[in-house]
N, C-alpha and C positions, 0 to 999 in steps of 0.2 A: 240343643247341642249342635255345634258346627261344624264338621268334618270334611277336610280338603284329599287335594287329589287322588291322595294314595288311600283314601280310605273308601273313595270308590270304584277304585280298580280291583281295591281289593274283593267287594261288596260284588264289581263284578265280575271276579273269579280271574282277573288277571293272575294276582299271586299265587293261586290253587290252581293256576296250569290251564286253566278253563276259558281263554282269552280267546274264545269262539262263541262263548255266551253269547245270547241277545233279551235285553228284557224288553219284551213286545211294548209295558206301557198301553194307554197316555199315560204319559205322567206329566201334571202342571210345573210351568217353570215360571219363576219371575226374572225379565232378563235385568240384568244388572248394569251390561254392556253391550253394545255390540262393538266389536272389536276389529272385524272388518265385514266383508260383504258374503263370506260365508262363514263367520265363527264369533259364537255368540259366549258372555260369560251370565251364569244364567244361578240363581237359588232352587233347590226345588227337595220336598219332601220324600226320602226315601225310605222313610220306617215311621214310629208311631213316636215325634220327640224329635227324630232325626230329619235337618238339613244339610244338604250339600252344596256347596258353592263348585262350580265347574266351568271348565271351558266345553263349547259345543262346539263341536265340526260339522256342519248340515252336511246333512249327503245325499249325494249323487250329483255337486255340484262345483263347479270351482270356479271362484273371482278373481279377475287382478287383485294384485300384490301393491298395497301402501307403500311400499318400496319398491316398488315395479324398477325394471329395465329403463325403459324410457318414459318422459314426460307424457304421453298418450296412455300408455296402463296406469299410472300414480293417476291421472284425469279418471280413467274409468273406477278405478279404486274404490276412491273419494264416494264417486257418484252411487257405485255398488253400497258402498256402507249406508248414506246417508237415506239409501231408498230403501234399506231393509229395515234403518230404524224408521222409516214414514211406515212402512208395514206395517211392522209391531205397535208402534203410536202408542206405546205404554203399556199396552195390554199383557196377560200372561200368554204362551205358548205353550202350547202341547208336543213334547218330545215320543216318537214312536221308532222301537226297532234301536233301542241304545244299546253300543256296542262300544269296545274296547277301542281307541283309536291306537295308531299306530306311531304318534307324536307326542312332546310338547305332555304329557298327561292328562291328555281330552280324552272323550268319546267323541263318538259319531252318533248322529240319530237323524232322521226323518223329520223337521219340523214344521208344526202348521199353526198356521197364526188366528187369531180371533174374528170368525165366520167361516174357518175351515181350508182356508185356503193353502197351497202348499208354498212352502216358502224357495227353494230352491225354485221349481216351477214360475214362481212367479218373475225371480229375476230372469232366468234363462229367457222367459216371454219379454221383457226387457231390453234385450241385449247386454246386460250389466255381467254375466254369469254364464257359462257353458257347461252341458252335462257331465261328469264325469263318474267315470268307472274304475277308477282304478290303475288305470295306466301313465303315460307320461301323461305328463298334463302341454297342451296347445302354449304358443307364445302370444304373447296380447301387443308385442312390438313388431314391427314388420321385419322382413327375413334377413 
């Protein structure tokens, strides 16, 4: 059985008011996509039968935008995407700390990719990716 967005918002308490939940996980994901340099579309088991297909928001991180401002962030973009799928390199990921996201009908979570590494972390080490928390997010085009 294959169930889309809304049926894991609802799973995770978005519709019961609960949209502070966190499900700690791991939970195994296969990614499907990576869609850009922080947001993956990913399958993964959430019951005994049950799949979810999803969009993931890695967190604590933010990439250029594929539609960036100027030609220099669409450049980093690109670059962010294409080093997160060399990351992943086909393998599953482990999703930790899934949360309601606050867009689009994603979550967020924590992800770490195969020998544990973390994947936000790894781009930030990069330069392709800057930490983020929360707030405005930095401009990737100059002032």
């Amino acid at each position: 059985m294959l169930l889309g967005a809304t049926a894991l918002a609802a799973f995770a308490g978005r519709d019961s008011g609960i949209a502070r939940e966190v499900l700690t996980g791991p939970f195994e994901a296969q990614v499907l996509r990576v869609i850009d340099g922080d947001t993956l579309r990913v399958r993964t088991r959430i019951w005994l039968g049950t799949d979810v297909e999803i969009n993931v928001r890695i967190d604590g991180v933010d990439a250029p935008e594929l539609r960036g401002r100027c030609a220099a962030e669409r450049r980093l973009a690109d670059a962010a995407r294409d080093a997160l799928t060399a990351l992943i390199d086909g393998n599953p990921v482990l999703l930790h700390d899934v949360r309601y996201g606050k867009y689009a009908g994603r979550v967020v979570a924590r992800v770490t990719v195969a020998g544990g590494a973390d994947a936000a972390m790894a781009l930030v080490a990069r330069g392709l990716a800057r930490r983020y928390t929360g707030r405005a997010r930095g401009k990737w085009c100059g002032a």
